[in-house]
KEZA-542245 format. One record per residue (C-alpha): residue in three letters; z, x, y; residue number from 1. Coordinates in Angstrom, 2 decimals, always signed. Example, Ala and Ser with C-alpha at 12.3 -4.5 7.8 and 13.67 -1.06 7.14 Angstrom:
+------+---------+---------+---------+-----+
| type |      zz |      xx |      yy | seq |
+------+---------+---------+---------+-----+
|  ALA |   +7.80 |  +12.30 |   -4.50 |   1 |
|  SER |   +7.14 |  +13.67 |   -1.06 |   2 |
+------+---------+---------+---------+-----+
END
This chain:
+------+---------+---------+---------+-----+
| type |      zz |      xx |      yy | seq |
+------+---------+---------+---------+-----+
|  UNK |   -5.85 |  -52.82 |  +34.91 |   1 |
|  UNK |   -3.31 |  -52.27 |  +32.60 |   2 |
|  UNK |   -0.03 |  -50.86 |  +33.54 |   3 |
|  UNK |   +1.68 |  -47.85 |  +32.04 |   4 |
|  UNK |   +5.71 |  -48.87 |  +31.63 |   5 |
|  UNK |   +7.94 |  -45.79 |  +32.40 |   6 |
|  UNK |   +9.32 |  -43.88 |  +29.37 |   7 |
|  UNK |  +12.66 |  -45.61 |  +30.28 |   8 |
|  UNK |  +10.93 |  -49.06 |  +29.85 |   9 |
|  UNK |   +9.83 |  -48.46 |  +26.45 |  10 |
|  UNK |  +11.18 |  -50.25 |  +23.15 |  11 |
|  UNK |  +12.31 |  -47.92 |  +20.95 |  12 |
|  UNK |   +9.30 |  -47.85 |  +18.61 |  13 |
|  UNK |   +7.13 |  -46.45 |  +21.33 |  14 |
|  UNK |  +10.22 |  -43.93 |  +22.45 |  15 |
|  UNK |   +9.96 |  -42.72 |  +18.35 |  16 |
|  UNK |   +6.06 |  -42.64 |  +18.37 |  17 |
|  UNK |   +6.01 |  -40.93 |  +21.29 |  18 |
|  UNK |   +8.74 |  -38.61 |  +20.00 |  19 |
|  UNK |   +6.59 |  -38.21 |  +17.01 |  20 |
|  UNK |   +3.45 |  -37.09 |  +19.22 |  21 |
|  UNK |   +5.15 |  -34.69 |  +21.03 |  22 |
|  UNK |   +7.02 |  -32.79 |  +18.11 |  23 |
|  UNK |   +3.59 |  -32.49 |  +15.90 |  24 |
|  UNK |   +1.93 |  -30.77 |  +19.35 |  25 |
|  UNK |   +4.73 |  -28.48 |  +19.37 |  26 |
|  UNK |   +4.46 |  -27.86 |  +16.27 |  27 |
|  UNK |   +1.03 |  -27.18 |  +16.54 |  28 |
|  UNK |   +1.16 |  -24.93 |  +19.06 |  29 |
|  UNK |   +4.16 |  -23.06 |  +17.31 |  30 |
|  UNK |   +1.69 |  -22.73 |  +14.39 |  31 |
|  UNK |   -1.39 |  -21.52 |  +16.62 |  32 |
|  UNK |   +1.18 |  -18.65 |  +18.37 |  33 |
|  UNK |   +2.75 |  -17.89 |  +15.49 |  34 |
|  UNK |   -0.78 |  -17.17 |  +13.68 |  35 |
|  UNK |   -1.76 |  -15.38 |  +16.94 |  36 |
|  UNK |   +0.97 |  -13.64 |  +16.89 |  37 |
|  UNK |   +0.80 |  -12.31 |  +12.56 |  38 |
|  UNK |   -3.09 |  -11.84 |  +13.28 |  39 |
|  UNK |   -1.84 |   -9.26 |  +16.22 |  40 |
|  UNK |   +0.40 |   -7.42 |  +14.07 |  41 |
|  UNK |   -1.97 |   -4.95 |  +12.70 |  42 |
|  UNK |   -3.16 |   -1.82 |  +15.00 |  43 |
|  UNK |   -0.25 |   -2.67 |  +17.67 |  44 |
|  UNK |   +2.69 |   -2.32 |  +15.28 |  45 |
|  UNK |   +1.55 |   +0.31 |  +12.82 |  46 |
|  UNK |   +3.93 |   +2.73 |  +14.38 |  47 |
|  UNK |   +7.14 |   +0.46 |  +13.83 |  48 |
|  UNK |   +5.37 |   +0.45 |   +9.96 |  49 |
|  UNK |   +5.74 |   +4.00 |   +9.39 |  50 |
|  UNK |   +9.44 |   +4.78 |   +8.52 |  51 |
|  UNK |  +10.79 |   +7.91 |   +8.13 |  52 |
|  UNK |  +12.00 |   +8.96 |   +4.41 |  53 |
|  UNK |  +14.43 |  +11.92 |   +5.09 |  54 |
|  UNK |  +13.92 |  +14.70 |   +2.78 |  55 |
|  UNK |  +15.57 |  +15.78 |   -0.28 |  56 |
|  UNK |  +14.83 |  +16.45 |   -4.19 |  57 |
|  UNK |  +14.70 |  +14.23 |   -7.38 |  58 |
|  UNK |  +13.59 |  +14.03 |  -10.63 |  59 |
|  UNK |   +9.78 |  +13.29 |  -10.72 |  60 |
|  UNK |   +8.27 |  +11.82 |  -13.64 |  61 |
|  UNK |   +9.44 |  +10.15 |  -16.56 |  62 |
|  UNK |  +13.25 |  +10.56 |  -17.21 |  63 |
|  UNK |  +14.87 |   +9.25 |  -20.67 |  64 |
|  UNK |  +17.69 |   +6.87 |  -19.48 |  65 |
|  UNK |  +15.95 |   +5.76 |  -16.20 |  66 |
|  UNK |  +12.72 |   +5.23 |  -17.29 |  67 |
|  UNK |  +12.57 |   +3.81 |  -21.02 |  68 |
|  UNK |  +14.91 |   +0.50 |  -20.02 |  69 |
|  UNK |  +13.98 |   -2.60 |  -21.63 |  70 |
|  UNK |  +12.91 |   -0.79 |  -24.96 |  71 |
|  UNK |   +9.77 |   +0.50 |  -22.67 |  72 |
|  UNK |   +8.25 |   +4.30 |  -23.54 |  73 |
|  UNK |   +7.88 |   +7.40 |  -21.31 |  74 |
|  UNK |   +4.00 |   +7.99 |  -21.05 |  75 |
|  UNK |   +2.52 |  +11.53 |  -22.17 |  76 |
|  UNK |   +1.08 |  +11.39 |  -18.44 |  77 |
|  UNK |   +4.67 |  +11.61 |  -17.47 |  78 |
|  UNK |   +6.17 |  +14.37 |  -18.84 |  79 |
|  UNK |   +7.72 |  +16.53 |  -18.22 |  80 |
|  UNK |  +10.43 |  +15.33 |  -15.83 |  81 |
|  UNK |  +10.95 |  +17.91 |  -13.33 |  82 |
|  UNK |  +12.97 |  +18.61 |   -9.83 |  83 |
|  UNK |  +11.05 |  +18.67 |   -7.06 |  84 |
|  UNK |  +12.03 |  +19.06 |   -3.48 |  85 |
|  UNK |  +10.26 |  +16.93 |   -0.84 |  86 |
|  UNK |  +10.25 |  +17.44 |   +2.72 |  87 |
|  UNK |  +10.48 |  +14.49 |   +5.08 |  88 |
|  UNK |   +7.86 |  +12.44 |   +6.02 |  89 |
|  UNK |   +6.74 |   +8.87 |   +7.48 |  90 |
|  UNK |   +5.38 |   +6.39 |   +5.22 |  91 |
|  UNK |   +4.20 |   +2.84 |   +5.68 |  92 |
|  UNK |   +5.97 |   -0.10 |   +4.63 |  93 |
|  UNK |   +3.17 |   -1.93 |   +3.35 |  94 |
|  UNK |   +0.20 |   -1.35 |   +1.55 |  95 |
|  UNK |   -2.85 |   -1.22 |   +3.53 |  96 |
|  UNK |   -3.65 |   -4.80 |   +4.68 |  97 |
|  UNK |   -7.47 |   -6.42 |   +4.69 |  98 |
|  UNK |   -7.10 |   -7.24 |   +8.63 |  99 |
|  UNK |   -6.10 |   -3.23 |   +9.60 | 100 |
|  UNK |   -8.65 |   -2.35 |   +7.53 | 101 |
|  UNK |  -11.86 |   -4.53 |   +9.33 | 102 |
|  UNK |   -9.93 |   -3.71 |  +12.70 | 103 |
|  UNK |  -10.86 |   -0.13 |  +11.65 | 104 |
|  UNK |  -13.56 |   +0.07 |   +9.51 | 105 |
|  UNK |  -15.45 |   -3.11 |  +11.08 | 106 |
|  UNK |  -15.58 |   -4.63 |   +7.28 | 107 |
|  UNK |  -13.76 |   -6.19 |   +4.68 | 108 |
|  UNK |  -14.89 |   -5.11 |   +0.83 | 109 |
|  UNK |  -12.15 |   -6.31 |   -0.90 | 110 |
|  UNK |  -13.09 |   -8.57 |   -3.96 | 111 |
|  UNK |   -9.79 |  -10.74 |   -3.12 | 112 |
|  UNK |  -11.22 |  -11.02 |   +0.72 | 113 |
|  UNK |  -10.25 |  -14.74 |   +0.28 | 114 |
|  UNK |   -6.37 |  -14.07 |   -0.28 | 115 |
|  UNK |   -6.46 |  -13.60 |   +3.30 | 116 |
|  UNK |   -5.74 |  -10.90 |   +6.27 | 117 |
|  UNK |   -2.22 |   -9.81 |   +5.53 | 118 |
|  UNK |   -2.93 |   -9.06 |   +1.23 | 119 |
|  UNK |   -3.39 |   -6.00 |   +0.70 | 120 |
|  UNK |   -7.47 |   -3.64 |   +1.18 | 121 |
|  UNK |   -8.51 |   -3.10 |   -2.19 | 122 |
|  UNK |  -12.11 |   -2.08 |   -4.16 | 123 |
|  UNK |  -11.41 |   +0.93 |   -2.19 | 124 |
|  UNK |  -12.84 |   +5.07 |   -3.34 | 125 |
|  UNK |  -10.65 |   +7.59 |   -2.60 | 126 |
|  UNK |  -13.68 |   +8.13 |   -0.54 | 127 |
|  UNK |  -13.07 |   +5.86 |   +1.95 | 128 |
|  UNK |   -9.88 |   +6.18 |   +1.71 | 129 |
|  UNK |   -9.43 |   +9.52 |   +3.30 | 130 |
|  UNK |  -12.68 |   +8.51 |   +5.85 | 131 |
|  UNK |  -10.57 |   +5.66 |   +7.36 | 132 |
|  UNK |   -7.02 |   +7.58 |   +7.76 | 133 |
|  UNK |   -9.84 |  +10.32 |  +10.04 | 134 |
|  UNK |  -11.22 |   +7.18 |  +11.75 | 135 |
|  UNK |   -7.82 |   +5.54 |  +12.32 | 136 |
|  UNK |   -6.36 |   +8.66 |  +13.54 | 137 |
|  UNK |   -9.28 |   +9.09 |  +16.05 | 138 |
|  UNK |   -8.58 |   +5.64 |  +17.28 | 139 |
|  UNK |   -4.58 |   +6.30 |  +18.11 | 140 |
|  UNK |   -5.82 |   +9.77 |  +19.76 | 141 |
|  UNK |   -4.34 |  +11.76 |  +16.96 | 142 |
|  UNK |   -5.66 |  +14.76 |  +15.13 | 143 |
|  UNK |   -7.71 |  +14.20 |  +11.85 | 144 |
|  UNK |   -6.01 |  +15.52 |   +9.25 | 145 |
|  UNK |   -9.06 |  +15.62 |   +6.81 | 146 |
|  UNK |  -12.21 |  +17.76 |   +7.45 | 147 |
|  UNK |  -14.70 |  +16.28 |   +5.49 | 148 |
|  UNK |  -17.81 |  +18.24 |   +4.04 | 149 |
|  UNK |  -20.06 |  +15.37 |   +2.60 | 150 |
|  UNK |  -22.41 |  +18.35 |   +1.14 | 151 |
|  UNK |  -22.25 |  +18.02 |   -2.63 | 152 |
|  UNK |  -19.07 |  +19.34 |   -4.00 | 153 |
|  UNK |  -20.50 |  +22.32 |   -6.73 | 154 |
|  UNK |  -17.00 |  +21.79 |   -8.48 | 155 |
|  UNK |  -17.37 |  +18.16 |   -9.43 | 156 |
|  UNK |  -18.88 |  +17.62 |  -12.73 | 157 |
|  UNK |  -18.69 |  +13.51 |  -12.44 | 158 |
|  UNK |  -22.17 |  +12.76 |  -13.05 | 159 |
|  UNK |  -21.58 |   +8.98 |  -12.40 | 160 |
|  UNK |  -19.81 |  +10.23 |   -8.99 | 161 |
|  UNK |  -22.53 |   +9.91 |   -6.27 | 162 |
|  UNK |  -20.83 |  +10.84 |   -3.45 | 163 |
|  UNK |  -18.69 |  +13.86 |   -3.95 | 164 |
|  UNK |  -17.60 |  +14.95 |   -0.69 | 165 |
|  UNK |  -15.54 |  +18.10 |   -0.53 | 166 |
|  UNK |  -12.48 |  +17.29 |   +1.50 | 167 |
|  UNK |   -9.61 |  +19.81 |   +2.84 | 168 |
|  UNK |   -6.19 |  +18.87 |   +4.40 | 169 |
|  UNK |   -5.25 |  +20.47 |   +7.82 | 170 |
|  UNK |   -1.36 |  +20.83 |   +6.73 | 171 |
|  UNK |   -0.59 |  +20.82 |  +11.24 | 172 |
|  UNK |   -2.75 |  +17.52 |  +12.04 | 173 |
|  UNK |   -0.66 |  +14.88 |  +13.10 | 174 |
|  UNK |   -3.04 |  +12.43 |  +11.86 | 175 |
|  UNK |   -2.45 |   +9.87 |   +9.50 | 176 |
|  UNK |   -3.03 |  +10.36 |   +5.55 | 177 |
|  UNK |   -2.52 |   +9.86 |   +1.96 | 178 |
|  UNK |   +0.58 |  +10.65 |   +0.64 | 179 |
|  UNK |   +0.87 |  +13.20 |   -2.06 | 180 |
|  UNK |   +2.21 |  +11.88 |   -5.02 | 181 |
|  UNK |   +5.49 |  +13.26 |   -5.37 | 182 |
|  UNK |   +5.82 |  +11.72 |   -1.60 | 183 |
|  UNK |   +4.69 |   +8.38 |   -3.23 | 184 |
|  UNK |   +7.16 |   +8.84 |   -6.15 | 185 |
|  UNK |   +9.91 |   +9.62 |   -4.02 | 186 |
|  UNK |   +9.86 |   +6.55 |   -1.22 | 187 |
|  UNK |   +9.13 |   +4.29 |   -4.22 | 188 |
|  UNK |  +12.34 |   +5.76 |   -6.08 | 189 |
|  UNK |  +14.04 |   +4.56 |   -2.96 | 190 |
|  UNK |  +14.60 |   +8.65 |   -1.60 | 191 |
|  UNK |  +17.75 |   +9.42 |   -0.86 | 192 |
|  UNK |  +19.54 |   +6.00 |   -1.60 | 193 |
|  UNK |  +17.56 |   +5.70 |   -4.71 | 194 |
|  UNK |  +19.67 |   +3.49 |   -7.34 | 195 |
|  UNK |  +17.22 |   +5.10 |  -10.25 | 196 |
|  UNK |  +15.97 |   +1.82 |  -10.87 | 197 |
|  UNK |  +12.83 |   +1.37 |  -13.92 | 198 |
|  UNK |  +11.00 |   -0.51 |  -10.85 | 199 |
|  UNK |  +10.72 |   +0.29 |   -7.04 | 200 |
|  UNK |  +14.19 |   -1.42 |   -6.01 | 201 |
|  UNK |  +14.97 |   -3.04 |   -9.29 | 202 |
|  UNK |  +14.93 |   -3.05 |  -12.62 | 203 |
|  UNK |  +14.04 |   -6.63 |  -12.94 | 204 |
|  UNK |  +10.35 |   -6.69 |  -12.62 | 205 |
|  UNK |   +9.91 |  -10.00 |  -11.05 | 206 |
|  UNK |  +11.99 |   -9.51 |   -8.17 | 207 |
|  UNK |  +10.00 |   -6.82 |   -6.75 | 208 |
|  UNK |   +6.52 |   -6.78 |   -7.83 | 209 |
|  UNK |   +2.78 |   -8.99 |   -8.58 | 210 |
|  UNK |   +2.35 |   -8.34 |  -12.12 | 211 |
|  UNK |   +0.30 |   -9.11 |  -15.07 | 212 |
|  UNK |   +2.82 |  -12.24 |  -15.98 | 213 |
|  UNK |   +3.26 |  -13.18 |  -12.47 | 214 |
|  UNK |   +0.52 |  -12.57 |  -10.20 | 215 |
|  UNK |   -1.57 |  -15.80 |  -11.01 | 216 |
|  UNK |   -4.71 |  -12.98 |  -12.02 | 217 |
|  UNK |   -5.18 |  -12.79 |   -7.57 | 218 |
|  UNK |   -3.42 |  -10.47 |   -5.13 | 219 |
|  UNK |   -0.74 |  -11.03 |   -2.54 | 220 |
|  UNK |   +0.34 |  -10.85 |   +0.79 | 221 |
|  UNK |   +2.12 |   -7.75 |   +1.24 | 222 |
|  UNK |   +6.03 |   -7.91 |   +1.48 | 223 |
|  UNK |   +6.18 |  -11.69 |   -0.39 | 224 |
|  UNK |   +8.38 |   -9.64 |   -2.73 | 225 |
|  UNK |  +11.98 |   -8.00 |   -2.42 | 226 |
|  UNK |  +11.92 |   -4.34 |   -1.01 | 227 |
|  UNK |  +13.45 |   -1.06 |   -2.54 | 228 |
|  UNK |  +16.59 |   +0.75 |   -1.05 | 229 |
|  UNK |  +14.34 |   +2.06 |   +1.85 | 230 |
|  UNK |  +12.58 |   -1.31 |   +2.72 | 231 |
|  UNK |   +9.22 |   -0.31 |   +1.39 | 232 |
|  UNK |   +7.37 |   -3.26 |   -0.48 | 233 |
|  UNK |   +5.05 |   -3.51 |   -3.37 | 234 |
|  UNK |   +5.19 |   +0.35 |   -4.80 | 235 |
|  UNK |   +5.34 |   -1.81 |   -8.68 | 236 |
|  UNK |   +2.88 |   -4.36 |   -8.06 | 237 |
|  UNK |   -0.39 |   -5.63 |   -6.37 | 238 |
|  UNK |   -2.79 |   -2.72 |   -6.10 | 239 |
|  UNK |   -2.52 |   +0.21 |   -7.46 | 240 |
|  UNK |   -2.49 |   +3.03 |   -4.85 | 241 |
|  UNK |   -4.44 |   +6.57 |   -4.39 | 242 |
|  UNK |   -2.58 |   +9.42 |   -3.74 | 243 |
|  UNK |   -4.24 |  +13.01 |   -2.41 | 244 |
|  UNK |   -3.45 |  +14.86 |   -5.07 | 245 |
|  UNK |   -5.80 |  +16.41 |   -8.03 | 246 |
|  UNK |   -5.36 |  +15.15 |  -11.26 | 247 |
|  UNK |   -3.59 |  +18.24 |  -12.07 | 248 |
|  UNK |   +0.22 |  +17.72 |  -13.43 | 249 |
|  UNK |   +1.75 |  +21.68 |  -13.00 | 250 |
|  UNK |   +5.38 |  +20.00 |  -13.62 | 251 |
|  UNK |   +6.44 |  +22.47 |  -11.16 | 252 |
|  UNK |   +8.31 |  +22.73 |   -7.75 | 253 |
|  UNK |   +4.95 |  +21.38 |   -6.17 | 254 |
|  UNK |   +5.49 |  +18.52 |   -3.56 | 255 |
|  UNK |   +1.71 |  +18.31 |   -3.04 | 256 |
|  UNK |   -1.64 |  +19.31 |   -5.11 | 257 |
|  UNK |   -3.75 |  +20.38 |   -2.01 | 258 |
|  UNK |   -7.37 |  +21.11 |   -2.86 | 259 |
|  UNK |  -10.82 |  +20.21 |   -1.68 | 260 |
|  UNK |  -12.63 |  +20.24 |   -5.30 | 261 |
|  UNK |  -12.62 |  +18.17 |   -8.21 | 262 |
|  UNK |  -13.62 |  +14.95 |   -9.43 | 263 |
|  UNK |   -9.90 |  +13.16 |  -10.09 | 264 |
|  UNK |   -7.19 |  +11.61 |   -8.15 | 265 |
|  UNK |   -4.12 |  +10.26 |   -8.67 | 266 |
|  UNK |   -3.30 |   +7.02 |   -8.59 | 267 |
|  UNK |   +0.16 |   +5.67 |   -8.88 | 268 |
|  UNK |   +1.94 |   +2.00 |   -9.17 | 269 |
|  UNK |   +1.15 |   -0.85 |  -10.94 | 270 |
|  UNK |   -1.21 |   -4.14 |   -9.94 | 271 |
|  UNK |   -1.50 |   -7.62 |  -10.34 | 272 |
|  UNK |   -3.06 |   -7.13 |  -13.95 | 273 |
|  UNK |   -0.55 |   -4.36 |  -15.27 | 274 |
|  UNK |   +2.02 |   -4.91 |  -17.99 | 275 |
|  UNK |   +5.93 |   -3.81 |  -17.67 | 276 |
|  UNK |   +4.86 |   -0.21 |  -18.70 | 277 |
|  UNK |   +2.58 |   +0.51 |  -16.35 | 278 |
|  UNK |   +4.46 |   -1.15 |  -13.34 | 279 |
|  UNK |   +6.98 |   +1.27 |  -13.65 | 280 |
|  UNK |   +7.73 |   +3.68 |  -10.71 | 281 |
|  UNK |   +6.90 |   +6.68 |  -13.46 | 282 |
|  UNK |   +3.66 |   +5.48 |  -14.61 | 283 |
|  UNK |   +0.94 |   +7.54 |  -13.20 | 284 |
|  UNK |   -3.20 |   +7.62 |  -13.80 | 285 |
|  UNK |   -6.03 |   +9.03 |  -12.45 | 286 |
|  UNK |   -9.20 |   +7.71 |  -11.32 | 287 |
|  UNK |  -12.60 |   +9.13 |  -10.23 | 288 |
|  UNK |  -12.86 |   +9.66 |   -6.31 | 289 |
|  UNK |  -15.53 |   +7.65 |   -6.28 | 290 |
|  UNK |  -14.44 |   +4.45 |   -8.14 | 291 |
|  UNK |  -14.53 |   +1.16 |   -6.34 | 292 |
|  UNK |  -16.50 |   -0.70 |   -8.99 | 293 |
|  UNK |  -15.09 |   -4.59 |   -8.75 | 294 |
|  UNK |  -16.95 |   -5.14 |  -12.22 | 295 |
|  UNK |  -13.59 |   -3.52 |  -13.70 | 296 |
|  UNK |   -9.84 |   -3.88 |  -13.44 | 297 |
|  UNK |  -10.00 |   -0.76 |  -10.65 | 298 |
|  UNK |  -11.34 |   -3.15 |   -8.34 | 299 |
|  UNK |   -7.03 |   -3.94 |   -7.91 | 300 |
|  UNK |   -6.96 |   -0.24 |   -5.76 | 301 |
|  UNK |   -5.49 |   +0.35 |   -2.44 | 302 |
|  UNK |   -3.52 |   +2.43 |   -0.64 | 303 |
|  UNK |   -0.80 |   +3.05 |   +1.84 | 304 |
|  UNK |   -0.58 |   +5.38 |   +5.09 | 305 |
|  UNK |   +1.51 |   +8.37 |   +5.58 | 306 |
|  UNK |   +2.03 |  +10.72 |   +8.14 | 307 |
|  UNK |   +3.83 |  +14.65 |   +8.68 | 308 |
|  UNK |   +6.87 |  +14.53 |  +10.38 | 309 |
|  UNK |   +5.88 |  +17.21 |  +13.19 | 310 |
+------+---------+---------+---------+-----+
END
């Protein structure tokens, strides 16, 4: 039988193999925990997610000076450029990730489902949009904010729109939701420490945001890129995000577009496919509710959680 020499025996090429060997199993295991760990981040640290925008007002929509850098133009969409006042809220820091949304929802229909579990939920309606923020809500033992009627909406003229649910906001819930989209504008601006950057916390695209010219044609894991002046990531780039409101633009002292009718939403940001224009933190579009079609470039939608400050 052969006999094992004691580690202090050994030459010194078996004391560096055997070095070797036992730095690649801790580094093995480091890489097992740490994956443990990231895959446990969804559902148990949502609340340290949310942060708190404190209110105040700013200039919504496209604003000459601010938002025409770079010899870029002020959409039609955007105008006109109004004050509105905003009262404070919570707001994720990320977009909506594939793994929160199959811990949820107990599926995955993103078309970029092999980017992986921390990218960011997309080929998402508005539809099940406001479904999963109810379901979610339910799950944390929170109040729904949404009550949804999934009788025909009479109001909604979409005739390629086969689901239109009528849905109403419960302004008291403490449930988690959409923002509005002057909510959306304003914690992409960067709120109250905004630096009235062209993109969400800079005006050089490519430090902040997956783009047409940098995205590779394939979403990204959320927060890869740098955050604006409230540490929110992603508002210029990756999906595109829905909002609650109507397509309506009053360019009034409106912070929200409640309604339970219609056949629009907003959406607001740019994706991995959008130019410089539409990246910027003005750029706004709507969408019908229903959309989710990954035969088009809408299939880069997603969306990010908010919540009343009660």
């Amino acid at each position: 039988m052969k006999i094992q020499k004691p580690l202090c025996q050994l030459n010194s090429k078996s004391i560096s193999n055997s070095f070797r060997l036992l730095c690649y199993v801790f580094a093995v295991h480091s890489c097992l925990t740490l994956s443990s760990l990231s895959s446990q981040r969804s559902l148990s640290s949502l609340a340290d997610d949310m942060v708190l925008v404190e209110g105040g007002s700013f200039i919504m929509g496209g604003l000459p000076g601010r938002d025409d850098k770079n010899g870029l133009t002020i959409d039609s969409y955007e105008k006109p450029a109004h004050e509105v006042r905003i009262p404070s809220f919570y707001i994720s820091k990320y977009e909506m990730t594939q793994q929160l949304w199959q811990q949820v929802m107990g599926n995955n229909p993103s078309y970029f489902s092999s980017c992986g579990p921390l990218c960011p939920v997309e080929k998402v309606s508005w539809y099940d949009c406001v479904e999963f923020c109810n379901t979610l809500s339910i799950m944390q033992g929170l109040s729904p904010v949404y009550t949804i009627d999934k009788g025909p909406d009479p109001e909604n003229g979409n005739t390629d729109d086969n689901v239109k649910w009528q849905v109403s906001w419960n302004i008291d819930a403490d449930g988690y939701r959409l923002p509005c989209e002057a909510e959306w504008e304003y914690a992409a601006r960067g709120g109250n420490k905004s630096k009235g950057y062209q993109y969400s916390g800079s005006d050089n695209i490519d430090a902040v945001a997956w783009y047409g010219l940098n995205s590779t044609n394939k979403t990204h894991e959320v927060a890869k890129k740098a955050p604006n002046e409230l540490g929110f990531f992603d508002f210029s780039g990756n999906v595109m995000e829905w909002t609650y409101d109507l397509s309506n633009w009053l360019g009034e002292d409106f912070f929200c577009m409640y309604g339970s009718t219609g056949d629009e939403r907003v959406l607001r940001g740019g994706n991995m496919e959008t130019n410089t224009l539409y990246s910027r933190t003005a750029f706004r579009n709507v969408e019908y509710s229903n959309i989710s079609d990954a035969s088009s470039s809408w299939q880069i939608i997603g969306f990010r959680l908010c919540r009343n400050v009660n």
